[in-house]
MARNU-968987 format. One record per residue (C-alpha): residue in three letters; x, y, z. Coordinates in steps of 0.5 Angstrom, whole numbers, plus 500, padded with zeros to 3 digits. Example, Ala and Ser with C-alpha at 12.3 -4.5 7.8 and 13.67 -1.06 7.14 Angstrom:
2
ala525491516/ser527498514/
END
This chain:
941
unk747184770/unk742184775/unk736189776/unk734188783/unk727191784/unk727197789/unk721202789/unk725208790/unk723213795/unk726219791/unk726217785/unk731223783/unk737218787/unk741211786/unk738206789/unk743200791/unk743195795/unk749194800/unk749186802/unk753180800/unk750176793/unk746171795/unk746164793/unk743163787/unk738158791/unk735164795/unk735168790/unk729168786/unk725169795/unk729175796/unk727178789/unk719176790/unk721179797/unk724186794/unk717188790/unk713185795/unk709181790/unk703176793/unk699171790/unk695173784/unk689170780/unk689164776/unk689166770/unk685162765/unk687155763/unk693156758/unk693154751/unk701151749/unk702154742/unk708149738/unk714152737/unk718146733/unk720141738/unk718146742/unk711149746/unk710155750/unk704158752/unk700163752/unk697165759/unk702166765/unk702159770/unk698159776/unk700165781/unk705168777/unk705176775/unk705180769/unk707187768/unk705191774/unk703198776/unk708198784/unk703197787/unk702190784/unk695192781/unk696190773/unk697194768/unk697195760/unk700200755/unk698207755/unk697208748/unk692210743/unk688206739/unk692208732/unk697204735/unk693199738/unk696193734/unk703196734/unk708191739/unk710197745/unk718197745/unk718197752/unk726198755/unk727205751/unk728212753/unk721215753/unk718208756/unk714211763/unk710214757/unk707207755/unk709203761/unk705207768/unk709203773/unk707208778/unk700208780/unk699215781/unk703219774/unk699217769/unk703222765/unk711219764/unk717220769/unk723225766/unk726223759/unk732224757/unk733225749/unk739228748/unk741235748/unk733236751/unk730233757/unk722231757/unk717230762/unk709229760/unk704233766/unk697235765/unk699241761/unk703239756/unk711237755/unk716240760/unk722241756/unk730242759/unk736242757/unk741241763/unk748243762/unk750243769/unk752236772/unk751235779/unk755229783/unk751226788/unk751220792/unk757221796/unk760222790/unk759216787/unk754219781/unk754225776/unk747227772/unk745232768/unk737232772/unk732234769/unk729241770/unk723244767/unk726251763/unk719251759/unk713247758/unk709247752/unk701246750/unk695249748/unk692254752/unk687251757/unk689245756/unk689240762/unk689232760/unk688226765/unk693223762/unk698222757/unk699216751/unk704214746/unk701215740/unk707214734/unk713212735/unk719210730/unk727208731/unk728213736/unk722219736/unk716218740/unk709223740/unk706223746/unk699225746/unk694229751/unk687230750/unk682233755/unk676233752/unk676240748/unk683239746/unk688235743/unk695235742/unk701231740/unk709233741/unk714229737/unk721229741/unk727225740/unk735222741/unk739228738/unk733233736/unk734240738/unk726241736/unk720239739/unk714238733/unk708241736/unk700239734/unk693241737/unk687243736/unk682245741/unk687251743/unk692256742/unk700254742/unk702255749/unk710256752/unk710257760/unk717258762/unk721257769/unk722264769/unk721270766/unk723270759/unk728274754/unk728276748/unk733276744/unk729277737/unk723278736/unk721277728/unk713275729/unk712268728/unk719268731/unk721268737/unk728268741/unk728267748/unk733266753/unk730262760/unk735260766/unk740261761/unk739256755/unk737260749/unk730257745/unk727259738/unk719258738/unk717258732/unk708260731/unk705258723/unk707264718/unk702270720/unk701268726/unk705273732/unk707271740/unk704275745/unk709274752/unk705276759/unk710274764/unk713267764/unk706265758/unk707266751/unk701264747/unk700265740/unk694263735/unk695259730/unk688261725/unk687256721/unk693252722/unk694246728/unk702246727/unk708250731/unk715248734/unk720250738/unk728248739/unk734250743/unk739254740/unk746253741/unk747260741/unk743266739/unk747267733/unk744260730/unk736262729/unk737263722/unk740256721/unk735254725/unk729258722/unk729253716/unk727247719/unk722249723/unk717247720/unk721241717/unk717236721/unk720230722/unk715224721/unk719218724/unk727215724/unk731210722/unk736206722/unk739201716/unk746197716/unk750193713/unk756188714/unk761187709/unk769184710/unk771186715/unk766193717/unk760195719/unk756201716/unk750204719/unk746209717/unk741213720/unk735217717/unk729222719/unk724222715/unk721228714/unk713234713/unk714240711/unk708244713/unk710250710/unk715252704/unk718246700/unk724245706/unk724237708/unk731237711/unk733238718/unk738238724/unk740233729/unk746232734/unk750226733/unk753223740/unk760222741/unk760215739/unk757216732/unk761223730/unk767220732/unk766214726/unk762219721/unk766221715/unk759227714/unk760234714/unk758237721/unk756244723/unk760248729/unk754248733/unk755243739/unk751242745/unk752238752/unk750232754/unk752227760/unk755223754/unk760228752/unk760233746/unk754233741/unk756235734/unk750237730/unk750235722/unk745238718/unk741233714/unk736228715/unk741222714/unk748220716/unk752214716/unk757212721/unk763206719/unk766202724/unk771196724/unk768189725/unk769186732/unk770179731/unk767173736/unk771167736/unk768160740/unk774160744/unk781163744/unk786159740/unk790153742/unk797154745/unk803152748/unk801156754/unk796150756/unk798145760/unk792139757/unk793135763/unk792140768/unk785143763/unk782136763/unk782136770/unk780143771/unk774140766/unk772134769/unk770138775/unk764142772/unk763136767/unk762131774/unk759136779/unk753133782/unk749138780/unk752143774/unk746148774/unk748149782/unk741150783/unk739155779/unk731155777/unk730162774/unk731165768/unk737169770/unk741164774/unk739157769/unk741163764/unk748164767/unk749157769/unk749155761/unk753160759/unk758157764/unk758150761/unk757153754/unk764156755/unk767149756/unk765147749/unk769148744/unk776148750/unk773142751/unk773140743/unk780144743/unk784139747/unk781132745/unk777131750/unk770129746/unk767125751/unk767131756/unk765135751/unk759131749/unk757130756/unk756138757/unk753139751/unk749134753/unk746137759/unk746144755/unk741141751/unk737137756/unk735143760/unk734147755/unk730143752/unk726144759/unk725151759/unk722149751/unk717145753/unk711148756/unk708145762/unk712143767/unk716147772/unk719152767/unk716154762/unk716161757/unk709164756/unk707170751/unk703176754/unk699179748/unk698186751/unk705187751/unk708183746/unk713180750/unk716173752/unk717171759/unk720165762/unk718162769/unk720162775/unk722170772/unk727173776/unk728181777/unk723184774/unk723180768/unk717178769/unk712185773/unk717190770/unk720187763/unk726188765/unk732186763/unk730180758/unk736181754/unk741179759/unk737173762/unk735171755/unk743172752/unk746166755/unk740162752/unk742164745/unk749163746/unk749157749/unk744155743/unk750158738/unk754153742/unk751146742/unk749148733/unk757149732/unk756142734/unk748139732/unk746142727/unk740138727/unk738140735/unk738148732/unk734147725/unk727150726/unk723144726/unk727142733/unk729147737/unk731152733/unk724156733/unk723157740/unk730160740/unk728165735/unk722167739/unk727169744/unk731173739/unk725176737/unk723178743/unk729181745/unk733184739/unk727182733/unk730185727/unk724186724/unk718193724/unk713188721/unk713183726/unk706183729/unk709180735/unk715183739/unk717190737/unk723192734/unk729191737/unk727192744/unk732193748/unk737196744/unk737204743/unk739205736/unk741212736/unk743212744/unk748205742/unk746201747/unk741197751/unk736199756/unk735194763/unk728198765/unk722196763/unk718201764/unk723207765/unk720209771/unk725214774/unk726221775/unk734219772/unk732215765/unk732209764/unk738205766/unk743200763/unk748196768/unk752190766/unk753193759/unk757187757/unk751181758/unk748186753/unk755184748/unk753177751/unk747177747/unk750181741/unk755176741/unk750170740/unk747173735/unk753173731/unk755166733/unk748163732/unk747166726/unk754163722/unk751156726/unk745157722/unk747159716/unk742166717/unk747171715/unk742176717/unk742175724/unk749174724/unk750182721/unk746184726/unk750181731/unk755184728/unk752191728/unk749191736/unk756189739/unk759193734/unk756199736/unk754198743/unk762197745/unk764204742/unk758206746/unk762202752/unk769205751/unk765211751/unk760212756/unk763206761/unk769206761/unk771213759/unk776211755/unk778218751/unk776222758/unk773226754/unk765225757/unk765224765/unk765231767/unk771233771/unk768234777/unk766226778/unk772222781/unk772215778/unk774213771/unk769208771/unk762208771/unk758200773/unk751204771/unk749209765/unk743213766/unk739217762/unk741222766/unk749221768/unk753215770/unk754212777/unk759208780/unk755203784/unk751197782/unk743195784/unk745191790/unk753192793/unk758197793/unk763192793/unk768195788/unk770188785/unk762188783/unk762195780/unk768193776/unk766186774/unk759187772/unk761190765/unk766185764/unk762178765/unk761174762/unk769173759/unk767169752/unk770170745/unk765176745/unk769180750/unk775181745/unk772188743/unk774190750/unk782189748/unk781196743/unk782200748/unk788197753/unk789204757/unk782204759/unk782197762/unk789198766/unk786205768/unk779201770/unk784195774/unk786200777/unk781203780/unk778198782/unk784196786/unk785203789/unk777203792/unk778196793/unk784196799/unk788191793/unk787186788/unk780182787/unk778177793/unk771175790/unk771177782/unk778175782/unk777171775/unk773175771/unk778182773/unk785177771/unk780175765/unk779183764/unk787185765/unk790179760/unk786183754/unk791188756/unk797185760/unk797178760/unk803177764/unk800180769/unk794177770/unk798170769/unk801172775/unk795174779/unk793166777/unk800163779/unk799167786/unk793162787/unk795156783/unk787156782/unk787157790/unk780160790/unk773161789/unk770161781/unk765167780/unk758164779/unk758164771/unk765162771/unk770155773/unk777155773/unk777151766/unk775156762/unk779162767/unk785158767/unk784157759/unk784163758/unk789167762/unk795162760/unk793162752/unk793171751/unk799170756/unk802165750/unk799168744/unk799177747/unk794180749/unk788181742/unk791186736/unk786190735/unk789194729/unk787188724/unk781184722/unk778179719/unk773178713/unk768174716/unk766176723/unk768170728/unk775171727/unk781175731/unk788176732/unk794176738/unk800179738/unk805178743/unk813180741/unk812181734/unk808175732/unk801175729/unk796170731/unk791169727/unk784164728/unk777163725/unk772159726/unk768156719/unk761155721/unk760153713/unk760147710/unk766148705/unk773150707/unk774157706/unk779163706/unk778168712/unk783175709/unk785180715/unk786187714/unk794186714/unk794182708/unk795175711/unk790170709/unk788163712/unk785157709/unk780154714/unk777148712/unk769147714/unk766147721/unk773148724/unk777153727/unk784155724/unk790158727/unk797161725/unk803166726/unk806170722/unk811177724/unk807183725/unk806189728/unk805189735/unk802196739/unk808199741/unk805203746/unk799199748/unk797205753/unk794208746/unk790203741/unk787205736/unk785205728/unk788199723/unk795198721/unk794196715/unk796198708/unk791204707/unk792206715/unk799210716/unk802213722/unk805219724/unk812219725/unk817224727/unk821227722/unk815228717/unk814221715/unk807217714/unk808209715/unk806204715/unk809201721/unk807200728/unk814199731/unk816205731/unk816209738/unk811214741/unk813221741/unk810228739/unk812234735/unk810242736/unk805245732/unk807252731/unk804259733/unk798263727/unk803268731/unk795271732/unk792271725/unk787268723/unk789262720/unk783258718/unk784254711/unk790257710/unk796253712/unk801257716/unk808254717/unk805247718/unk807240720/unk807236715/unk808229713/unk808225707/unk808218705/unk811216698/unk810211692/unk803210694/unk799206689/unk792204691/unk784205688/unk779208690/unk774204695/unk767206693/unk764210699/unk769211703/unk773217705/unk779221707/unk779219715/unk784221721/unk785220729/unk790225731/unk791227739/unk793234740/unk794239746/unk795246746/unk797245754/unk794251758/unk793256752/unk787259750/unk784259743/unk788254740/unk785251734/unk789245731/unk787244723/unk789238718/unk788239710/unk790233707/unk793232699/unk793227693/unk798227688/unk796221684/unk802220680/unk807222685/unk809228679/unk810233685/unk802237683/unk797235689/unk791233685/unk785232691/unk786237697/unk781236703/unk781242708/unk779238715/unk775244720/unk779246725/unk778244732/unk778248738/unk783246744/unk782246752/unk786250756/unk788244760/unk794240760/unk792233758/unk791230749/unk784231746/unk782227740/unk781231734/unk779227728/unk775228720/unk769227724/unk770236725/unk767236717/unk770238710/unk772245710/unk773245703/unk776241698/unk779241691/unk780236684/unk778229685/unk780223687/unk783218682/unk787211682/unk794211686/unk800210681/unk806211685/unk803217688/unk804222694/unk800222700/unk801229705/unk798231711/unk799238714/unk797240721/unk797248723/unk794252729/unk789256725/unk787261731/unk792263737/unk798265739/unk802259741/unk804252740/unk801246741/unk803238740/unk801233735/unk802225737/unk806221733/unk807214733/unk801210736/unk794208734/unk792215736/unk796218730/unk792215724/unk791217717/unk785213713/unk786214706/unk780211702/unk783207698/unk784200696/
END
């Protein structure tokens, strides 16, 4: 949500404020008061630049700031002039390299790319790889901190600063020149090189401590230092010298070297062959098609010597858990869990699209009359906006008004829903029109658009625009559901642009605003910092207001008829609610370190996680500030209802009870899991008690009264258009989509229901269906080419059937790898399907070997076409290595083929089998059966 502005004394702790949330009124006050922010000069007098029906202006209103040093002194970009052209992207991993937020490090604050750890100084580029957690602040935080193992340069080199010379998706090159020498340092998320340039000098490595080598091969060079193994990699001729904890080597006439971190010692010749693949940029490119979204990331490479222009790169959790690519064994770690290396320069990830409806279907579980008075109460306040005059608050307070739209239209009442999009429009239109006491203006130096009164940054430090700026998009996603013209280019439509390009501006050629600001591609999520000025990273607390714009974007896209900002929407939320339910919410319990007490976190940090918010350690706050705003765009929470029930809980737990001040959004969080029990949560109160800021109790009441009615989402199908969702509630499908688009259109779901909905309307319908039988497990689809595993050796279709488990016998201490060994099968038969173009053979099975060490559960699934008894296609999974502990672990095809065998060809009354054995071991383990986490995936139609 909020960034309040600290300057941290430390910059290595969490800052956080513990006071009571202020009036919205008081707000803007005590956020000039936080930063210490004084009068600034009059700038020179503003020209308006038109925008549609809209202006805004190119120079800041009078005594108002700009990006600022933490001193107040105004700052520009750090970067060279080859990119003096170039929009900055602001709000990323290696921002502090661009922005100097602190007047006294010209160089960059700890950056954290994945599995490496950098930091810029005058003599080149810290290198760590932390491996270690610590938790800190009573308990409440765990980070893998940065720590120097190395530092790479030239010999002599000594720069006074250091700038962004190059930058792509998710690489950077930071530049340091001192006037005899130059170098540069291409570094980024998942790469374990760091791609060296200079001139001026020889290559220099200065290490923490005194180095071992491990293997000693010339222009080759395994060392071990603080326990992390490195291979340095000097041109072809050239020779390391070590003298203590400096190894130098000359580079003749070359002006190139690399260095990267070893898994193991073992993996140096692996790694030796893309040593001098440099990678040149990156990029991501995606796709929505149906009911998914498929993204696929790529490296664009040099080779300096030799003709090898593949490479190696560490793929995070959310991506390997969705990629059906061939991965390596090498893993390393990282404060998001397990990294699994792929080698080669692209992989794709496919996940199923989430959907974002206007609002929750009509039911019979609302009463209208008790909604129309819950209505009249926003719509006849004396004033609806409660004071708000910043961009965050006015932002907050049109989100909450947009959310009564479409309830409003859902029940008949026209007049009250005019009424609110009347007062939408109106202080919208004010905030467009430059001016007057609010206004957006557009600061050439950093290419961004800010509005004022600004608020928490978003004006001296660039924060947090596209939280701010979420509610603006939505809210204008709203009132085109329902005037079109208001939205179209020559209108208002325009100066909503200006704020998509600013925060999420899908193009690379925009000399603007840069790519996609805010969102960190390859990370897979937001960033809420500016300038990146901590010795932590960058940060993100309210991830679900990062959703909020993602969600906007999906449904002013369908509004407008731009179908290219409506797939980005798509992909953004797609991709960040994997990386919530990961890296937030923990929900698979595989990347908190264990050390860590809490199944939560309110802030991600490059460096960890916390349990703590900017400005309270109220454990309602902690909690709720992932889940607001509660709109059509919070359905994806509701894939993982285990997470959520352990997320309630907690909260509840470090709380002394239930909810007292954020009761309404966390009853709003429980019902996507357990309807029941949050209705009676509301049945407690009678609508008793005080609304959240961004909330009313028409939309609370609407919402928990309507999933108790229609269940909690089904999250196992899905809709071919994206603004549509499912319910389930005893055996009973609800289905709805809304049809932005002027002519009727049919929406098919992945279960094979089809729903006609006519233009610029909202459909719903029931049907039988499945529901999860056990909803402390949900997961992948339930439809025809998703099957269950079932006790008693059965694949199926069904989603009734009870959970369980089977054992998986012992290899008996052999080496099983490849070879099945008495293994669990099951089978599904008279399967008839064809093959889906792209797609692969996908599985998400749960196992555990208990306490027993060395267990290492493999799958090979098999084809028999025409049910003839020959299996026709068999693909060999790798196995999967299990902990000693007691607990399920998560084994899927993202493991990568070991092998396969014959082709794939159409299903004619065929026969599919999976078989699962322990390759390695002497003992048993379990596989799950009967929940969503017991899935195989057949690539068929």
């Amino acid at each position: 949500m909020i960034e309040v502005l600290l300057v941290l004394t430390s910059l290595s702790g969490l800052a956080s404020r513990v006071t009571p949330r202020p009036a919205a009124a008081t707000l803007l006050a005590i956020a000039v008061a936080a930063v210490g922010l004084g009068p600034a000069a009059s700038p020179a007098a503003a020209a308006t630049i038109p925008a549609g029906a809209g202006s805004y202006t190119d120079a800041r209103p009078a005594g108002t700031q700009g990006p600022t040093t933490n001193t107040g002194a105004p700052v520009t970009p750090k970067i060279t002039s080859a990119v003096r052209d170039k929009p900055v992207p602001t709000n990323d991993w290696w921002s502090s390299l661009a922005f100097q937020r602190y007047g006294d490090n010209p160089y960059s604050t700890p950056m954290y790319g994945h599995p490496l750890t950098y930091q810029a100084k005058a003599s080149g580029l810290e290198v760590g790889y932390p491996t270690t957690p610590a938790i800190v602040g009573d308990g409440r935080q765990y980070e893998y901190a940065h720590k120097a193992d190395l530092t790479v340069g030239l010999s002599g080199l000594n720069s006074p600063d250091t700038k962004a010379d190059a930058w792509s998706d998710w690489t950077v090159t930071p530049y340091w020149a001192d006037g005899s020498r130059t170098f540069r340092a291409t570094i980024g998320h998942g790469m374990p090189f760091v791609y060296a340039k200079g001139s001026g000098g020889d290559a220099r490595i200065t290490t923490a401590s005194a180095p071992t080598v491990f293997s000693d091969q010339g222009n080759v060079l395994g060392i071990t230092v603080a326990g992390h193994h490195y291979a340095l990699f000097a041109p072809t001729g050239s020779d390391w010298n070590i003298s203590g904890s400096t190894i130098t080597a000359g580079l003749g006439s070359k002006d190139y070297f690399s260095l990267a971190v070893l898994p193991s010692t073992d993996a140096l010749a692996t790694y030796r062959k893309y040593a001098f693949s440099f990678v040149t940029g990156s990029q991501v490119a995606w796709q929505t098609t149906g009911g998914n979204v498929r993204a696929t990331y790529s490296l664009t490479t040099e080779a300096k010597e030799g003709t090898e222009r593949g490479t190696l790169q560490a793929l995070y959790r959310h991506q390997w858990l969705h990629t059906a690519d061939a991965l390596t064994p090498y893993t390393y770690v990282s404060p998001r869990g397990t990294m699994k290396v792929r080698e080669s320069a692209t992989f794709t990830t496919s996940q199923k699209n989430n959907g974002v409806v206007p609002a929750l279907p009509a039911s019979s579980g609302v009463d209208r009359a008790r909604l129309t008075g819950y209505l009249n109460e926003v719509a006849n306040a004396s004033d609806p906006f409660s004071g708000a005059t910043d961009t965050y608050w006015t932002g907050k307070a049109l989100g909450r008004l947009a959310q009564l739209v479409p309830v409003a239209d859902q029940i008949g009442q026209t007049a009250t829903r005019d009424k609110l999009l009347g007062l939408m429009k109106g202080r919208l239109q004010e905030w467009f029109t430059a001016g007057g006491a609010s206004e957006f203006s557009y600061d050439r130096n950093w290419k961004t658009l800010t509005g004022y009164p600004a608020s928490y940054g978003s004006d001296t430090e660039l924060n947090d625009h596209h939280f701010h700026y979420s509610y603006y998009v939505y809210a204008a996603a709203i009132i085109a559901q329902y005037d079109q013209a208001w939205a179209a280019d020559s209108a208002w439509g325009t100066m909503i642009k200006h704020l998509i390009r600013d925060t999420a501006n899908p193009s690379r050629t925009d000399s603007a605003y840069p790519f996609l600001r805010g969102f960190d591609v390859y990370a897979g999520h937001s960033w809420a910092s500016g300038h990146q000025g901590f010795a932590a990273g960058n940060n993100q607390e309210s991830s679900s207001e990062s959703i909020n714009l993602s969600a906007g974007l999906v449904l002013w896209g369908s509004a407008t008829g731009d179908t290219a900002l409506r797939d980005l929407g798509s992909y953004l939320l797609t991709t960040e609610s994997e990386a919530i339910t990961q890296y937030w919410f923990d929900a698979s319990q595989q990347v908190f370190p264990a050390s860590f007490g809490h199944d939560t976190v309110g802030m991600v940090w490059g460096s960890g996680g916390a349990y703590s918010t900017w400005w309270t350690a109220n454990p309602e706050e902690i909690h709720g500030i992932n889940v607001l705003p509660v709109t059509g765009g919070s359905l994806h929470l509701a894939r993982e209802k285990a997470a959520i029930k352990r997320n309630i809980a907690e909260m509840e737990r470090e709380n002394g009870g239930p909810a007292q001040e954020w009761r309404d959004l966390l009853w709003e969080f429980e019902s996507l899991a357990d309807p029941a029990a949050a209705k009676a949560k509301w049945d407690g109160v009678n609508g008793n008690y005080e609304p959240e800021q961004g909330e009313s109790r028409a939309h609370t009441y609407h919402w928990i009264n309507t999933l108790a009615a229609v269940g909690a989402p089904d999250m196992t199908v899905s809709g071919d258009i994206p603004t549509s969702a499912v319910f389930s509630k005893n055996g009973t499908r609800t289905y709805t989509a809304h049809n932005h688009g002027s002519s009727a259109r049919t929406v098919t779901f992945s279960d094979g229901k089809t729903l006609s909905v006519p233009a610029r309307s909202t459909a719903t319908s029931t049907g039988p269906g499945g529901t999860d039988p056990d909803p402390e497990e949900p997961g992948e689809p339930g439809n025809g080419n998703t099957f269950r595993l079932k006790t008693g050796g059965v694949l199926t279709t069904a989603t009734t059937d009870p959970a369980g488990a089977d054992t998986i016998a012992s290899a008996d201490g052999v080496n099983r790898d490849g070879t099945p060994y008495r293994p669990t099968v099951y089978e599904v038969k008279r399967v008839n399907g064809k093959v889906t173009a792209g797609a692969a053979t996908a599985f998400r099975l749960r196992v555990d070997a208990g306490a027993k060490v060395g267990l290492a559960p493999q799958v090979r699934v098999s084809y028999d076409l025409t049910g003839d008894g020959t299996f026709d296609r068999a693909e060999t999974f790798r196995y999967f290595a299990t902990d000693p502990v007691n607990g399920w672990e998560e084994y899927t095809q993202a493991a990568g083929v070991k092998a396969a065998t014959g082709s794939l060809g159409e299903l004619k009354n065929g026969t599919v089998r999976l078989e699962i054995w322990n390759a390695l071991g002497n003992g048993t383990s379990q596989v799950q059966t009967g929940t969503d986490a017991a899935v195989l995936r057949i690539p068929y139609q």
